[in-house]
mmJSON file of the N, C-alpha and C atoms, coordinates in Angstrom:
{"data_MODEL":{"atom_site":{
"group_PDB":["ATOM","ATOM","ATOM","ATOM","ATOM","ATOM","ATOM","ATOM","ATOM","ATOM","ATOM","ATOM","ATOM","ATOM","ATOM","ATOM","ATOM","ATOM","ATOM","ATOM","ATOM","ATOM","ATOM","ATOM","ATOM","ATOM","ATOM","ATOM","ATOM","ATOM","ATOM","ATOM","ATOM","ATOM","ATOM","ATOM","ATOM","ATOM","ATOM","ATOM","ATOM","ATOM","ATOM","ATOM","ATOM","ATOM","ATOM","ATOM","ATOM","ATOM","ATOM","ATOM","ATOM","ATOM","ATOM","ATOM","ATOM","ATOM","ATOM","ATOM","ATOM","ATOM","ATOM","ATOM","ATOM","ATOM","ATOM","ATOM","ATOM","ATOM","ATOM","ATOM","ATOM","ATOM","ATOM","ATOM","ATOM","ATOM","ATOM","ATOM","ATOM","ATOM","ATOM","ATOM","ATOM","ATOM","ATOM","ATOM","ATOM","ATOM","ATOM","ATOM","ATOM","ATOM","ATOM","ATOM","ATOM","ATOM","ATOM","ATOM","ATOM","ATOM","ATOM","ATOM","ATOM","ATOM","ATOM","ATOM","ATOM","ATOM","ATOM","ATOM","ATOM","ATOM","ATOM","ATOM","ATOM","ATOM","ATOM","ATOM","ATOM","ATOM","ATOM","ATOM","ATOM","ATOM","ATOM","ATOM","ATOM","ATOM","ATOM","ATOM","ATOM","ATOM","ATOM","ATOM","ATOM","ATOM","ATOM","ATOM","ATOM","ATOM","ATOM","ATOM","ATOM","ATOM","ATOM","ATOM","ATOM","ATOM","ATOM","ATOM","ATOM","ATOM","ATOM","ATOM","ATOM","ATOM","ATOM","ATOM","ATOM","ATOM","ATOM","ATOM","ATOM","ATOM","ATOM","ATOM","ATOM","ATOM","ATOM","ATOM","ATOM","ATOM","ATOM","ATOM","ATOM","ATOM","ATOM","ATOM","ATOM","ATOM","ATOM","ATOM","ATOM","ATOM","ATOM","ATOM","ATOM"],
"id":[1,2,3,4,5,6,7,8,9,10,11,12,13,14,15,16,17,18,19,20,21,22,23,24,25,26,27,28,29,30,31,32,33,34,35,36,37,38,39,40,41,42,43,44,45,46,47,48,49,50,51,52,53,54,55,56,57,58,59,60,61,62,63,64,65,66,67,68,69,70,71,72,73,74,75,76,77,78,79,80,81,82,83,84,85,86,87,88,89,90,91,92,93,94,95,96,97,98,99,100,101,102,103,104,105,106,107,108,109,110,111,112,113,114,115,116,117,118,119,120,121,122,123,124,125,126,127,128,129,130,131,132,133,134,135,136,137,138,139,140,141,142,143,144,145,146,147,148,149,150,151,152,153,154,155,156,157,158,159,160,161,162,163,164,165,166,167,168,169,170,171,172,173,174,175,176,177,178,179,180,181,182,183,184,185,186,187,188,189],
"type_symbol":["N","C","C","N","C","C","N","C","C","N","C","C","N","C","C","N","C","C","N","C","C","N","C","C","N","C","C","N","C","C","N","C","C","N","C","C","N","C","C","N","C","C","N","C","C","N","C","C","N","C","C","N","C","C","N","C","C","N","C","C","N","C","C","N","C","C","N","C","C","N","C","C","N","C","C","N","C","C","N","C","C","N","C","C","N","C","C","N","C","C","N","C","C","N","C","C","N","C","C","N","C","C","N","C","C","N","C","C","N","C","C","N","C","C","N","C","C","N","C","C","N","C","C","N","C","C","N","C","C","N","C","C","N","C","C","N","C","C","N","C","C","N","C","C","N","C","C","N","C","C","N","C","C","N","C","C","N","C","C","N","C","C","N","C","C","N","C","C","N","C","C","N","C","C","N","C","C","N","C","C","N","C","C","N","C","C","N","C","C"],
"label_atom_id":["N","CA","C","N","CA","C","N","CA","C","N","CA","C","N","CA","C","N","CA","C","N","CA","C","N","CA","C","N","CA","C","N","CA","C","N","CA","C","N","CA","C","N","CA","C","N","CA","C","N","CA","C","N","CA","C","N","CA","C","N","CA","C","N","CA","C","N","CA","C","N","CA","C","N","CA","C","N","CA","C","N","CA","C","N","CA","C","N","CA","C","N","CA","C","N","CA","C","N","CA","C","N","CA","C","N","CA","C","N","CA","C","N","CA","C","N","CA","C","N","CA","C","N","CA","C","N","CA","C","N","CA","C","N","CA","C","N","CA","C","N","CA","C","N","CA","C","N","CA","C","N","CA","C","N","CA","C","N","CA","C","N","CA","C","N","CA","C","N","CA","C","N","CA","C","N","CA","C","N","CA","C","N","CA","C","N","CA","C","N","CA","C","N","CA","C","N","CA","C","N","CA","C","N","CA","C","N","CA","C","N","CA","C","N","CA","C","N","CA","C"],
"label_alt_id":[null,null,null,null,null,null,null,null,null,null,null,null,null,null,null,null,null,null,null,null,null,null,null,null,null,null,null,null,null,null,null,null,null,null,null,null,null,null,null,null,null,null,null,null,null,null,null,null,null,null,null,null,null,null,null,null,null,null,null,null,null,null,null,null,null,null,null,null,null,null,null,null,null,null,null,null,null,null,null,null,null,null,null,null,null,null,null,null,null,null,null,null,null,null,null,null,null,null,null,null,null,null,null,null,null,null,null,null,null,null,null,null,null,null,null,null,null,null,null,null,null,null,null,null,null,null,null,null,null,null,null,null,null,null,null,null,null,null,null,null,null,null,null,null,null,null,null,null,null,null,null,null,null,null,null,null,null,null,null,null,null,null,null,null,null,null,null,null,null,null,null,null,null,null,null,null,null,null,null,null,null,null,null,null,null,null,null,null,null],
"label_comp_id":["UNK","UNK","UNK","UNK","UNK","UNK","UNK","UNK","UNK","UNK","UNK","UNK","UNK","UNK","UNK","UNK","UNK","UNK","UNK","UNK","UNK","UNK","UNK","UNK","UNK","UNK","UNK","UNK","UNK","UNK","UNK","UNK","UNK","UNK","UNK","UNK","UNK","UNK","UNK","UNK","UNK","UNK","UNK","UNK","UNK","UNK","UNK","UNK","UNK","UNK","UNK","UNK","UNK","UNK","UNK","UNK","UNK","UNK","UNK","UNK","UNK","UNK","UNK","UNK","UNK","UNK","UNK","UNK","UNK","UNK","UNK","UNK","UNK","UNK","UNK","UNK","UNK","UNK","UNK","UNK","UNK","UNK","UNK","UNK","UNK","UNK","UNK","UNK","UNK","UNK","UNK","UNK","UNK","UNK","UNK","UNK","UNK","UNK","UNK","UNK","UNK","UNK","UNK","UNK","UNK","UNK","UNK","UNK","UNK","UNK","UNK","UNK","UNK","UNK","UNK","UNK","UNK","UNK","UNK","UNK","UNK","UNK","UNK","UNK","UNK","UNK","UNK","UNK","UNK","UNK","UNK","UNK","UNK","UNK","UNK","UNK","UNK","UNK","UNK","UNK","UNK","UNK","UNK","UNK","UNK","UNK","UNK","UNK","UNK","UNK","UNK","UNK","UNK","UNK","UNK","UNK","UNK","UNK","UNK","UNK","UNK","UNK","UNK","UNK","UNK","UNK","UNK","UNK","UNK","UNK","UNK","UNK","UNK","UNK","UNK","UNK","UNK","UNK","UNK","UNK","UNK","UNK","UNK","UNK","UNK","UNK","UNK","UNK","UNK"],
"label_asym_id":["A","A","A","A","A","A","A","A","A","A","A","A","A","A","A","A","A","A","A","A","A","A","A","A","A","A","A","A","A","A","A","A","A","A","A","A","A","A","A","A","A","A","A","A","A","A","A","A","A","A","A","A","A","A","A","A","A","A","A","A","A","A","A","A","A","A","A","A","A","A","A","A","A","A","A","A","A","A","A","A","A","A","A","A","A","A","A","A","A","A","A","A","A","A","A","A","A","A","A","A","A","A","A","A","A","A","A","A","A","A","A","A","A","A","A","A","A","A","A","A","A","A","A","A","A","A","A","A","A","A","A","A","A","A","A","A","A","A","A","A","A","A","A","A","A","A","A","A","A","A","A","A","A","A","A","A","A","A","A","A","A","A","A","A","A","A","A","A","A","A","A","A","A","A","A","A","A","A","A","A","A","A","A","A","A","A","A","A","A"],
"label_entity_id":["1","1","1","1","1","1","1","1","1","1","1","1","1","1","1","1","1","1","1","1","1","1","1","1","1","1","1","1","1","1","1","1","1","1","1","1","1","1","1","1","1","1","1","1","1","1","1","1","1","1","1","1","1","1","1","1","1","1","1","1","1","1","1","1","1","1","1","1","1","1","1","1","1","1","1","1","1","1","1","1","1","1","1","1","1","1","1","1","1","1","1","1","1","1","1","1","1","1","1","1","1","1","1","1","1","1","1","1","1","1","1","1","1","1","1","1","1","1","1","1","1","1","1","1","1","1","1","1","1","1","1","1","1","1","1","1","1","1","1","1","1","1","1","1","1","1","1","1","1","1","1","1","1","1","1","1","1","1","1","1","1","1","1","1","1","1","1","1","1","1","1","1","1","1","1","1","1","1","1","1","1","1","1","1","1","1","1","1","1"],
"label_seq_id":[1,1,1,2,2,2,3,3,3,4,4,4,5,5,5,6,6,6,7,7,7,8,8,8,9,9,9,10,10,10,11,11,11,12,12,12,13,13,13,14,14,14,15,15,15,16,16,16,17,17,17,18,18,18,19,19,19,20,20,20,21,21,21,22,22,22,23,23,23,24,24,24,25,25,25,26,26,26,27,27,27,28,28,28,29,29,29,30,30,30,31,31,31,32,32,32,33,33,33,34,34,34,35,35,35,36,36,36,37,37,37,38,38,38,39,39,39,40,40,40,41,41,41,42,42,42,43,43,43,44,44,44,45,45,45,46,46,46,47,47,47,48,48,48,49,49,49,50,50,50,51,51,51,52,52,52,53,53,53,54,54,54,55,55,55,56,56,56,57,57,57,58,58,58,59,59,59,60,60,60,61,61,61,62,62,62,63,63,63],
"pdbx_PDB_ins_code":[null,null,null,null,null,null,null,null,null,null,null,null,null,null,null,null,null,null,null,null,null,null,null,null,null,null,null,null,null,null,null,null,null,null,null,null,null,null,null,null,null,null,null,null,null,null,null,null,null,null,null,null,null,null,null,null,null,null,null,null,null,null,null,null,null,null,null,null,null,null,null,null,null,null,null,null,null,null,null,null,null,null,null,null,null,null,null,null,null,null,null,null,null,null,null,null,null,null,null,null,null,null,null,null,null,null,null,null,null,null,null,null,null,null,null,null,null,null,null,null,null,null,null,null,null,null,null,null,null,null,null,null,null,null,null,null,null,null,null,null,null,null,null,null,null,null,null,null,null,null,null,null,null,null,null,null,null,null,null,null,null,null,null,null,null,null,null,null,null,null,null,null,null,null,null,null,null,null,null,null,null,null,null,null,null,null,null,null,null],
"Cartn_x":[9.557,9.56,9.896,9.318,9.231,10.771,11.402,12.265,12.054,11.091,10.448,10.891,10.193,10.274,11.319,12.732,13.801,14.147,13.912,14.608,14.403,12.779,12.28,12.679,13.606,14.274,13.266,11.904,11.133,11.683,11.322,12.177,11.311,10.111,9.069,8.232,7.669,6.461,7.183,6.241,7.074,6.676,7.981,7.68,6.495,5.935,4.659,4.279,4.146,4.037,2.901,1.997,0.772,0.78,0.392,0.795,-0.293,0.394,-0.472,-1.303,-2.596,-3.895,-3.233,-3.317,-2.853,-3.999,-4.114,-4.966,-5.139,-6.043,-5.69,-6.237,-5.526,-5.265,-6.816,-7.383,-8.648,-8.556,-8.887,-8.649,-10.471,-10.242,-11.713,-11.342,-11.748,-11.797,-10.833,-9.783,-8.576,-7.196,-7.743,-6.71,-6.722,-5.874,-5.323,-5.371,-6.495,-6.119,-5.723,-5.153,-4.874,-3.852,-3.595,-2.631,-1.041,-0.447,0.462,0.736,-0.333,-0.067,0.175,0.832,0.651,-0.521,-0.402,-1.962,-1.564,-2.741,-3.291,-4.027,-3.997,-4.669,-4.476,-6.409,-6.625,-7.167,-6.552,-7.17,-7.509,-7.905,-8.283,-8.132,-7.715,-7.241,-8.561,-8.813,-9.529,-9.093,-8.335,-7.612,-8.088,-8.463,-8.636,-7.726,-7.756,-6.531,-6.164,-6.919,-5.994,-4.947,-5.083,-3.317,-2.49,-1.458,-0.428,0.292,0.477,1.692,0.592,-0.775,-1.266,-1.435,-1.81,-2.462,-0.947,0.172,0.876,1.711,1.239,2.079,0.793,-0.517,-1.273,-1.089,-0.742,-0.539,0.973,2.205,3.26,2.963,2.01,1.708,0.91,0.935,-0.115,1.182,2.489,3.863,4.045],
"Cartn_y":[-6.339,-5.286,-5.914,-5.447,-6.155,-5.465,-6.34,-6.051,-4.755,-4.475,-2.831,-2.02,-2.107,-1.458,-0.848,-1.861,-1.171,-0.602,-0.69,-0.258,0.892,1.385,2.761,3.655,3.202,4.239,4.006,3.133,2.958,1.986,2.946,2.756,1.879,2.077,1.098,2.333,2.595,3.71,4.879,5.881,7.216,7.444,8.128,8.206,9.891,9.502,10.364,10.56,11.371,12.062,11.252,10.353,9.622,8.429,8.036,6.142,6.046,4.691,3.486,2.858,2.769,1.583,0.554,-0.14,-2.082,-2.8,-3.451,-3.982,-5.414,-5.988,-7.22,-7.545,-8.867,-8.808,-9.331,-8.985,-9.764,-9.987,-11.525,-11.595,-11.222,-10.058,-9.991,-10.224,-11.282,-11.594,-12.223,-12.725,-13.285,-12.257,-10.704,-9.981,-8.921,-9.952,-9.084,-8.115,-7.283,-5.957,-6.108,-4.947,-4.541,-5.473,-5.406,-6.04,-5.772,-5.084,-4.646,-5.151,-5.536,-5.803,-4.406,-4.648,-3.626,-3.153,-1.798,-1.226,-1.362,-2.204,-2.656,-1.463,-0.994,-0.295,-1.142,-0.686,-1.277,-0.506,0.082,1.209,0.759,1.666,1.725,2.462,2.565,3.472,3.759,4.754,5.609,6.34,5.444,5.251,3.999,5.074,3.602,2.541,1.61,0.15,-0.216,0.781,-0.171,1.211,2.377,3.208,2.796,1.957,1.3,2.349,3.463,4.545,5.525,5.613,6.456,5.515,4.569,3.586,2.871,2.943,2.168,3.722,4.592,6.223,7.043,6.014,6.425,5.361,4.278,3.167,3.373,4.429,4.2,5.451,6.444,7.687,7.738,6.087,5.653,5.272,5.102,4.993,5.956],
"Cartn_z":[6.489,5.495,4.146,3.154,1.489,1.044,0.044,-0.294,-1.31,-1.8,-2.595,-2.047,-0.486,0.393,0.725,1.18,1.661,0.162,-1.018,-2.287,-2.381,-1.94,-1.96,-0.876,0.124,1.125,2.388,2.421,3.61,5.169,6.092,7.21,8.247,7.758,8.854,9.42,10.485,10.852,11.027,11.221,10.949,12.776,12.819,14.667,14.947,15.716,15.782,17.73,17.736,19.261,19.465,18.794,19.841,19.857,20.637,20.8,19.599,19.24,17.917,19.272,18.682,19.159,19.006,20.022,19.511,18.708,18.138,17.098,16.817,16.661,16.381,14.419,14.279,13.026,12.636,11.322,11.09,9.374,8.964,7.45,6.777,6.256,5.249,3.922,3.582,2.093,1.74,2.288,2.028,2.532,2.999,2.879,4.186,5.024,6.646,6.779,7.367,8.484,9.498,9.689,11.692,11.849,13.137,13.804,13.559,12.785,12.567,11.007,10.34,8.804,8.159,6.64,5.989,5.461,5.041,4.902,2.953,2.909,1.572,0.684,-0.786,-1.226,-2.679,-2.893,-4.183,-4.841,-6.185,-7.064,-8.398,-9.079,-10.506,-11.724,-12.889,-13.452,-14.131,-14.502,-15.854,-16.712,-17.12,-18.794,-19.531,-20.873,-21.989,-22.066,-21.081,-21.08,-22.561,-23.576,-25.075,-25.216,-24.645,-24.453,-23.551,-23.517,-22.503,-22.028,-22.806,-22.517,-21.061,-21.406,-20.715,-18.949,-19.129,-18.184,-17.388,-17.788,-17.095,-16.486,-17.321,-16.756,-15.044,-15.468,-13.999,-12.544,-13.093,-12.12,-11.983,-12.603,-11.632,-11.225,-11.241,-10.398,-8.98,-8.887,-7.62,-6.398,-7.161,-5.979,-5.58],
"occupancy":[1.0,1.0,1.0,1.0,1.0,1.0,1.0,1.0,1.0,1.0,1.0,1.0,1.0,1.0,1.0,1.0,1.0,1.0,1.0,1.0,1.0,1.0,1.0,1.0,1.0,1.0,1.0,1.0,1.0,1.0,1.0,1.0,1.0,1.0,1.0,1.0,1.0,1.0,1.0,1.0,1.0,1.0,1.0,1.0,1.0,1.0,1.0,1.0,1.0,1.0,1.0,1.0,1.0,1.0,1.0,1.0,1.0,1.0,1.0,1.0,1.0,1.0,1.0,1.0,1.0,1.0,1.0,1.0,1.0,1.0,1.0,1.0,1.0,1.0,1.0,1.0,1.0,1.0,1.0,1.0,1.0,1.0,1.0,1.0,1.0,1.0,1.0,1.0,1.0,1.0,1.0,1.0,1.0,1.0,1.0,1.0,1.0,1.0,1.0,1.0,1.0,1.0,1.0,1.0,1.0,1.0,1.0,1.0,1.0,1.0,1.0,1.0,1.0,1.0,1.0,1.0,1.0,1.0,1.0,1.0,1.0,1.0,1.0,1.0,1.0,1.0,1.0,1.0,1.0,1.0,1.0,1.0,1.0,1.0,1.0,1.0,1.0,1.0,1.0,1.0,1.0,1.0,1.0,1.0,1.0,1.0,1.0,1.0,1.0,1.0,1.0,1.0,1.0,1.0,1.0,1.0,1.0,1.0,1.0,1.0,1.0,1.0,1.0,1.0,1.0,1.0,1.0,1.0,1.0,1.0,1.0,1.0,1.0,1.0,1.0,1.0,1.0,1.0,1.0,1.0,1.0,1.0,1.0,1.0,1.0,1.0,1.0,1.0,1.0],
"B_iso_or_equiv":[0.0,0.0,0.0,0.0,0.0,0.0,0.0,0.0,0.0,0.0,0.0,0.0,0.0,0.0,0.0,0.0,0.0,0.0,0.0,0.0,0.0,0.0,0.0,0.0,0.0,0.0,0.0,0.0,0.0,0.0,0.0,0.0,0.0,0.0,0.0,0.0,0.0,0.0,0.0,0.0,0.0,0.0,0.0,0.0,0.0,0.0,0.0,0.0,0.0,0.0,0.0,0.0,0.0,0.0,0.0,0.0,0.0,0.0,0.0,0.0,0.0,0.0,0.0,0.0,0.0,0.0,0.0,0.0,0.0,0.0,0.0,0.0,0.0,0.0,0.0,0.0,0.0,0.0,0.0,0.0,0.0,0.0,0.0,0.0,0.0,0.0,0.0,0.0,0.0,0.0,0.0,0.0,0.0,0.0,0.0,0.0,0.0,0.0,0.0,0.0,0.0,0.0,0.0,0.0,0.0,0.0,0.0,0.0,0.0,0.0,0.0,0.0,0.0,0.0,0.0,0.0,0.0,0.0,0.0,0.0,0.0,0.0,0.0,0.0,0.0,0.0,0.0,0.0,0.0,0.0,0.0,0.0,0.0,0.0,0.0,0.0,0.0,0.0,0.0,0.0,0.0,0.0,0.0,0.0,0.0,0.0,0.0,0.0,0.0,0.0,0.0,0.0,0.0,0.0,0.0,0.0,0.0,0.0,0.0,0.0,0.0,0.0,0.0,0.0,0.0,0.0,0.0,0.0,0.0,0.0,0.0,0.0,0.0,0.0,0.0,0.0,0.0,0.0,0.0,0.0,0.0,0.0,0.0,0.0,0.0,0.0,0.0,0.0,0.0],
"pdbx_formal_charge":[null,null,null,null,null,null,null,null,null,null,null,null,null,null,null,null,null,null,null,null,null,null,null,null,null,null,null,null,null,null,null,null,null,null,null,null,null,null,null,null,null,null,null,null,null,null,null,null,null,null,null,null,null,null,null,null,null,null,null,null,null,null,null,null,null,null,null,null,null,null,null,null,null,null,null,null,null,null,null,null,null,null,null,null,null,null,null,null,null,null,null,null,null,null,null,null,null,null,null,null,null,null,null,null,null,null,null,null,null,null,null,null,null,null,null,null,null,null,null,null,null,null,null,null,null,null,null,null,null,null,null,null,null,null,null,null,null,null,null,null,null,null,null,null,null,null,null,null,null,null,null,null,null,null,null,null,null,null,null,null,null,null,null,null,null,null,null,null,null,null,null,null,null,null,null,null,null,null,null,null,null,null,null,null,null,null,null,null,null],
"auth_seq_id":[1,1,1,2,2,2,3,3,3,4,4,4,5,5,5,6,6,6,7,7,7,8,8,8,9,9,9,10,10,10,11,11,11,12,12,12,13,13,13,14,14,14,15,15,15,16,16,16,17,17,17,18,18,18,19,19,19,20,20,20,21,21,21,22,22,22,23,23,23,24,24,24,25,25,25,26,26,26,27,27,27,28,28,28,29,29,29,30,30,30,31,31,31,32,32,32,33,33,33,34,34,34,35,35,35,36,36,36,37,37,37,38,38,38,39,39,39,40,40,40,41,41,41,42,42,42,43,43,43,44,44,44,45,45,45,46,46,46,47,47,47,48,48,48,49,49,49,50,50,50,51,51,51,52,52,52,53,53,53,54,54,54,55,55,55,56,56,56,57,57,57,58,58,58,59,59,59,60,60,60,61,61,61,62,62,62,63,63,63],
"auth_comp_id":["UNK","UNK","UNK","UNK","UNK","UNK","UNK","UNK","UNK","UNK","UNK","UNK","UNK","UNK","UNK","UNK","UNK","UNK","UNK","UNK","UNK","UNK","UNK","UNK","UNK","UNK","UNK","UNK","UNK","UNK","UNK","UNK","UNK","UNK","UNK","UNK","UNK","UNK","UNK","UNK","UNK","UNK","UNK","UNK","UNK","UNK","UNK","UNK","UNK","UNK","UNK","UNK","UNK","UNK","UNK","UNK","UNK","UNK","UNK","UNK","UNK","UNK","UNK","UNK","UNK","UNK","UNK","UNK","UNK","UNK","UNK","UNK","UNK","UNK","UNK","UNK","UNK","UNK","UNK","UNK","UNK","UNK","UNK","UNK","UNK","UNK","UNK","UNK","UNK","UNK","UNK","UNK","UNK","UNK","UNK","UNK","UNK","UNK","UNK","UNK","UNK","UNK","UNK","UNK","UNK","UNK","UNK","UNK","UNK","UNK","UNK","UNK","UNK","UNK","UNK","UNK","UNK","UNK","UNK","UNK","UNK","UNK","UNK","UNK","UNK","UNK","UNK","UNK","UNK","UNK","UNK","UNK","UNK","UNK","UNK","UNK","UNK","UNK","UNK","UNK","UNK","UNK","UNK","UNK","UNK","UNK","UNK","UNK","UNK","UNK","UNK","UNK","UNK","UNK","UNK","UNK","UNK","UNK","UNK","UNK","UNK","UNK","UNK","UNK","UNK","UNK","UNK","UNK","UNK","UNK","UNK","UNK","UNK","UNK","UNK","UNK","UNK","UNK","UNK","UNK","UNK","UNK","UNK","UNK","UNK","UNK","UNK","UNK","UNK"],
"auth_asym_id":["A","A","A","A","A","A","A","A","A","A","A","A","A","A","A","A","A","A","A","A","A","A","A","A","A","A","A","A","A","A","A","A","A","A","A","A","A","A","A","A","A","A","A","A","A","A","A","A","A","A","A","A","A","A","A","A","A","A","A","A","A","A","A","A","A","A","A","A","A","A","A","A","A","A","A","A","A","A","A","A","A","A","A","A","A","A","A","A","A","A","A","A","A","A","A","A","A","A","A","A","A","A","A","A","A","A","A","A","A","A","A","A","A","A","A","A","A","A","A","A","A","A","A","A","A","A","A","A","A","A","A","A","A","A","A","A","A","A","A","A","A","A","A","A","A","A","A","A","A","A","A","A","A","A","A","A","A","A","A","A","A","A","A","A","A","A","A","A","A","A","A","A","A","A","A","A","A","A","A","A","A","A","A","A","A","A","A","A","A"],
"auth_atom_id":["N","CA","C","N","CA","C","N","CA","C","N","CA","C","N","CA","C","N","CA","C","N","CA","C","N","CA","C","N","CA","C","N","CA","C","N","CA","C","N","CA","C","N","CA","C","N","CA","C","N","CA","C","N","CA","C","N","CA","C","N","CA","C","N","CA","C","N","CA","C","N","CA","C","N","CA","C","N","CA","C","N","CA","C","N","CA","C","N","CA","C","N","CA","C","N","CA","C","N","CA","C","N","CA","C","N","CA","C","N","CA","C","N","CA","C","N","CA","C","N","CA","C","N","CA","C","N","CA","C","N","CA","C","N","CA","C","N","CA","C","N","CA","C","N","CA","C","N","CA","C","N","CA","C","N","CA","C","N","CA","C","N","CA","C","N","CA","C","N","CA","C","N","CA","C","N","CA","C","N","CA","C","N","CA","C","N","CA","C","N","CA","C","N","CA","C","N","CA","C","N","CA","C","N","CA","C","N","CA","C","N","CA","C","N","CA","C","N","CA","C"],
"pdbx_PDB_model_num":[1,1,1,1,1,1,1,1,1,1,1,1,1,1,1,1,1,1,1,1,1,1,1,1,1,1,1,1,1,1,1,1,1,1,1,1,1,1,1,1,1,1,1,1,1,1,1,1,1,1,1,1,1,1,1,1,1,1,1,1,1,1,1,1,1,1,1,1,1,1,1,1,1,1,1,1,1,1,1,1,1,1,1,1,1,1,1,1,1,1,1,1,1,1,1,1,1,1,1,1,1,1,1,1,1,1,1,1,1,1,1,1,1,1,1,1,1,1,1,1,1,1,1,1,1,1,1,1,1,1,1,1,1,1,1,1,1,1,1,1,1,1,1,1,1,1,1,1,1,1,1,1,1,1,1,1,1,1,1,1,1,1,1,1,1,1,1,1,1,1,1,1,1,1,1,1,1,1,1,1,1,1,1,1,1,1,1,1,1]
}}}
């Protein structure tokens, strides 16, 4: 677990009445799925990047 992680109060999986699939890990592109990696997300803002106040206020609305 990332040290973010425990900062943000995250405990590891959320317990859930159905078993997890076992998985195995596979690297596409340089960047691990499955297997018990973390789940990766890659976004984008649509804000004019020359307003810093607007664009850094949508990328901390993505935590």
């Amino acid at each position: 677990m990332l040290q973010r992680q425990k900062a943000a109060g995250m405990t590891g999986y959320f317990s859930s009445p159905f078993p997890r699939r076992t998985s195995v890990s596979v690297d596409v592109g340089g960047v691990v799925v499955g297997g018990g990696a973390p789940v990766i997300v890659q976004s984008m803002t649509n804000t004019d990047t020359a307003d810093i106040d607007q664009t850094v206020a949508q990328v901390a609305a993505l935590h």
